[in-house]
DRENKOLTI-28607 format. One record per residue (C-alpha): residue number from 1; y negated, z, x negated. Coordinates in nm, 3 decimals, m for minus. Layout:
N
+-----+---------+---------+---------+
!   i !   north !      up !    east !
+-----+---------+---------+---------+
! NUM !       Y !       Z !       X !
...
+-----+---------+---------+---------+
//
This chain:
178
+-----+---------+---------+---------+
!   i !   north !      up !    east !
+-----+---------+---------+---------+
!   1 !   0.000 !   0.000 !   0.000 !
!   2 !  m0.362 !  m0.071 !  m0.159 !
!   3 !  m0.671 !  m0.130 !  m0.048 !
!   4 !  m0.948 !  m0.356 !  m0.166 !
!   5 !  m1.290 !  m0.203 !  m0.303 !
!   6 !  m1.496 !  m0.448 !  m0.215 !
!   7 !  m1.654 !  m0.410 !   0.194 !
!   8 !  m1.618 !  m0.685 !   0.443 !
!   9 !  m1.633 !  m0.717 !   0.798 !
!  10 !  m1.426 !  m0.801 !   1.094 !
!  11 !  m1.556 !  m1.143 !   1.084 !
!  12 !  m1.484 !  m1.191 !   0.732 !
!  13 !  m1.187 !  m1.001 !   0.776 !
!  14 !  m1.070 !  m1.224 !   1.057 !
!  15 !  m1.131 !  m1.552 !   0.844 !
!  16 !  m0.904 !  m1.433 !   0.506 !
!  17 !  m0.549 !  m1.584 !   0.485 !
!  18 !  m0.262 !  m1.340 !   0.605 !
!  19 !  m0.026 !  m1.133 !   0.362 !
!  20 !   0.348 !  m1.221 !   0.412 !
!  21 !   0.527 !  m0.870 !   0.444 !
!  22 !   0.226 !  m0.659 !   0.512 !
!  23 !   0.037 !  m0.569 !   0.814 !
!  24 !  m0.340 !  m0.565 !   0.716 !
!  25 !  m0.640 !  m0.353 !   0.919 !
!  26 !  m0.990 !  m0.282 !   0.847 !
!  27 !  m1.082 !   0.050 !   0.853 !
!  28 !  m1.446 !   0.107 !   0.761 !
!  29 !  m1.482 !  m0.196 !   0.577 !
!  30 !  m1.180 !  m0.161 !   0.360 !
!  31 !  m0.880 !  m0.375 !   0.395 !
!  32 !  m0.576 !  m0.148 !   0.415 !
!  33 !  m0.201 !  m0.287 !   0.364 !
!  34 !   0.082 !  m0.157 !   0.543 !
!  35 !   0.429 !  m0.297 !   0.465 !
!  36 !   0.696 !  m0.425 !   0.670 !
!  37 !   0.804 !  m0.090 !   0.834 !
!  38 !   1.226 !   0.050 !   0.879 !
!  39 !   1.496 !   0.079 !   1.126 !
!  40 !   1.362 !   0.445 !   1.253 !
!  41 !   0.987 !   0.302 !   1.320 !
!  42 !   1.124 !  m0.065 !   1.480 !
!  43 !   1.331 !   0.117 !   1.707 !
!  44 !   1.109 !   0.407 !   1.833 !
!  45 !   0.861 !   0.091 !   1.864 !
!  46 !   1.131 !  m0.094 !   2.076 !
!  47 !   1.190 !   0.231 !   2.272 !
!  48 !   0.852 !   0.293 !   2.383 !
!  49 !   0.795 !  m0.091 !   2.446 !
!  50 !   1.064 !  m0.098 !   2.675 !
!  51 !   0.965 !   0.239 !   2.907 !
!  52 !   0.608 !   0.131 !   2.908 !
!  53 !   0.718 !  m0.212 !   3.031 !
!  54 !   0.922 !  m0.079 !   3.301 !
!  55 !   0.660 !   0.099 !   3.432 !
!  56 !   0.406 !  m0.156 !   3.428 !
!  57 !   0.648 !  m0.338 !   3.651 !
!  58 !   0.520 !  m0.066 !   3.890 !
!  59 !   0.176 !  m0.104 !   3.790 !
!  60 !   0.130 !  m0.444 !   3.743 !
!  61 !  m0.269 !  m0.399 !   3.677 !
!  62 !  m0.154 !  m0.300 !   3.307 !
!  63 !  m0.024 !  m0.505 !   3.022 !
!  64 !   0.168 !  m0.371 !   2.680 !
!  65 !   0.062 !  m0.524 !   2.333 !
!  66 !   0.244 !  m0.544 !   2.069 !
!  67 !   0.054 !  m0.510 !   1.768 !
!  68 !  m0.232 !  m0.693 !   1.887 !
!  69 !  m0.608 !  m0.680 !   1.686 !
!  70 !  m0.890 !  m0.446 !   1.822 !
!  71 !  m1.227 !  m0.476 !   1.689 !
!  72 !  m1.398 !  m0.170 !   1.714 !
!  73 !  m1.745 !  m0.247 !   1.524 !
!  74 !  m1.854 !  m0.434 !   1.259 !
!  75 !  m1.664 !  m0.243 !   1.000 !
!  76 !  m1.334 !  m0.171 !   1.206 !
!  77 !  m1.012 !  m0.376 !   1.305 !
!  78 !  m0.715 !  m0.190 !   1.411 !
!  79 !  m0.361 !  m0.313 !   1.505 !
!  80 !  m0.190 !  m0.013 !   1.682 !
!  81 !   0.187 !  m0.073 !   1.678 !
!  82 !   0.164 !  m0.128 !   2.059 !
!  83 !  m0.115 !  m0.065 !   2.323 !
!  84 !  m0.196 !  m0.054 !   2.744 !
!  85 !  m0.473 !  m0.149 !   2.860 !
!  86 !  m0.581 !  m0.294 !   3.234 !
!  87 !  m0.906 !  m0.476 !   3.151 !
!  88 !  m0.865 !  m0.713 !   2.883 !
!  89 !  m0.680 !  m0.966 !   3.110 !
!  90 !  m0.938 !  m1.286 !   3.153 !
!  91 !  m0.838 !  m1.605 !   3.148 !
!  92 !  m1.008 !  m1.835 !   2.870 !
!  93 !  m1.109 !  m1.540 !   2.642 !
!  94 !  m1.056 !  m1.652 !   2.293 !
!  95 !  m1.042 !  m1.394 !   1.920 !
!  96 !  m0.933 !  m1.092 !   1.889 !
!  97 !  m0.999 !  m0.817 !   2.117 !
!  98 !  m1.332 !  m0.607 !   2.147 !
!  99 !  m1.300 !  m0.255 !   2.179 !
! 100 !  m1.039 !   0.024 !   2.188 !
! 101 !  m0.722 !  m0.030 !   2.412 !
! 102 !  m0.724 !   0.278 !   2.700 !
! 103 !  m0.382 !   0.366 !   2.514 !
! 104 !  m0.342 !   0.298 !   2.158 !
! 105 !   0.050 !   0.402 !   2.022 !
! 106 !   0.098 !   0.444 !   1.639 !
! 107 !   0.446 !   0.497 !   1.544 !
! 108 !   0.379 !   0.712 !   1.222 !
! 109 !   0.616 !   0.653 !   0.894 !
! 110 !   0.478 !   0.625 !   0.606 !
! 111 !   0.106 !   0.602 !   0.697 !
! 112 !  m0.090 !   0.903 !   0.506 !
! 113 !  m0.223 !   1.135 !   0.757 !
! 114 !  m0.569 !   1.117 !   0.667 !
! 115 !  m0.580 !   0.763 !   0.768 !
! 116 !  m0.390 !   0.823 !   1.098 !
! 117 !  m0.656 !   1.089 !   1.181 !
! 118 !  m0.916 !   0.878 !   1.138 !
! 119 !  m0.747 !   0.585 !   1.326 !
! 120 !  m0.760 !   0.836 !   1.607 !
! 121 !  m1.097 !   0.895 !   1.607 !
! 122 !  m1.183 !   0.565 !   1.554 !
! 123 !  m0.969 !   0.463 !   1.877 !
! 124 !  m1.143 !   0.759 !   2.069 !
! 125 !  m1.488 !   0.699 !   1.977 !
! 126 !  m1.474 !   0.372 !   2.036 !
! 127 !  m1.400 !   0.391 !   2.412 !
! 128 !  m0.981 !   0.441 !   2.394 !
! 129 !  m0.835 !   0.716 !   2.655 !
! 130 !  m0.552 !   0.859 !   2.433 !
! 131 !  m0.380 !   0.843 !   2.129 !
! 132 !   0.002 !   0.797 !   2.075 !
! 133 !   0.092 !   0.918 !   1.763 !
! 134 !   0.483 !   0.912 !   1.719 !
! 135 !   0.705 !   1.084 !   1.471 !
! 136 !   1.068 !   0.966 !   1.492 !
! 137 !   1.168 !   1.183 !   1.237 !
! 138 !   1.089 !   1.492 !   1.414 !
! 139 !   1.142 !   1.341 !   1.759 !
! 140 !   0.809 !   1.432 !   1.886 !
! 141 !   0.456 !   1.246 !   2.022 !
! 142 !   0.126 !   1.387 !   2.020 !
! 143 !  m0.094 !   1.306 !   2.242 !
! 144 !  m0.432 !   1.294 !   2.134 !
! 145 !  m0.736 !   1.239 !   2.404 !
! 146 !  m1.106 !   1.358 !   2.429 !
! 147 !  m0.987 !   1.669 !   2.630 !
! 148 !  m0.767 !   1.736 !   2.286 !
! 149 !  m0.457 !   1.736 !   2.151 !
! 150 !  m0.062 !   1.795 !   2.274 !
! 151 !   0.288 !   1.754 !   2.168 !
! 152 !   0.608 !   1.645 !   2.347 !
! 153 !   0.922 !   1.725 !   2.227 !
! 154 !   1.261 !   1.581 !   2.310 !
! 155 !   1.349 !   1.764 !   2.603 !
! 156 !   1.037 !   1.752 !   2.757 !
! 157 !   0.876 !   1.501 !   3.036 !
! 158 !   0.596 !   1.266 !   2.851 !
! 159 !   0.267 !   1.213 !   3.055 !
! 160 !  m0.089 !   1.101 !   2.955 !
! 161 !  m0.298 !   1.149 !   3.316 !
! 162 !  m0.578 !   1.067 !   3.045 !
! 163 !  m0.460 !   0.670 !   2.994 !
! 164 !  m0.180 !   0.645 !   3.223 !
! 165 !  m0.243 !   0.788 !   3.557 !
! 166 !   0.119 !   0.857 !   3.703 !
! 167 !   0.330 !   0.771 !   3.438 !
! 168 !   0.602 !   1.000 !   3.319 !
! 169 !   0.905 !   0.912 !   3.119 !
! 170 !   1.176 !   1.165 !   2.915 !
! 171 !   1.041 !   1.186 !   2.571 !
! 172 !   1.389 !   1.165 !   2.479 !
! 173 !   1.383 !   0.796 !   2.557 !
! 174 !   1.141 !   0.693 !   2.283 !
! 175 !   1.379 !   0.846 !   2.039 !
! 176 !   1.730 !   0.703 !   2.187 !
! 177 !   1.932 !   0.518 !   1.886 !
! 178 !   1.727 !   0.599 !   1.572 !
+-----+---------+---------+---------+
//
């Protein structure tokens, strides 16, 4: 993982050539490289792809992302691992989209947890709901949202009334198989 020294923004950001077997953000004007991630990460990823789905089904105003670009300012491009929103549907929009999703969902592996917390509050000040940060290894998902923080362990129901009004799944199921 390295970053570059010299500042650029989104735009510039947007126009570089992509890295084969790195995902690549820009967090405060620093490009930050994130390799290919593991088995534990793709399939906690796969997990929660597949609940959310299922219950958009239900609520068909909301769409799942995978990995899709937010640009948050000038400075900041983030690509959560997945993310639900309801608003950025419209047909003939075109780049990358503006603003935080209402949910963004980091699956954490080997990111250093300075730069998760500031993806957070990035995500949070920049209009996002909530927060998903989970840890496959320890089986659990914090929540984070501007009323705070909580954590759901295995046994316990997952909810976010903050980003996902009605939605409540075993937090079990996001670790199934890994």
């Amino acid at each position: 993982m390295g970053t570059t020294t010299t500042l650029v923004t989104v735009q510039e950001f947007l126009e570089m050539p992509e890295s084969e077997g790195f995902i690549e953000e820009l967090i405060g004007g620093e490009i930050v490289s994130m390799p290919v991630s593991g088995y534990s990460h793709e399939v906690a990823k796969s997990n929660v792809n597949r609940v959310l789905t299922a219950w958009t089904l239900q609520n068909p105003a909301w769409r799942v992302f995978c990995e899709a670009a937010y640009e948050l300012d000038n400075r900041n491009c983030l690509i959560p691992d997945l993310s639900v929103d309801s608003t950025r549907i419209m047909p003939g929009t075109t780049g990358v989209f503006q603003g935080a999703p209402e949910l963004a969902i980091e699956v954490v592996s080997s990111e250093p947890a300075a730069r998760l917390e500031r993806k957070i509050r990035l995500y949070l000040a920049h209009g996002g709901k909530s927060v998903w940060a989970i840890y496959p290894q320890e089986r659990m998902v914090r929540v984070d949202s501007a009323g705070g923080s909580k954590k759901f362990l295995d046994d316990q129901p997952l909810v976010d009334p903050d980003a996902l009004p009605g939605f409540s799944a075993p937090t079990s199921a996001i670790f199934e198989s890994v």
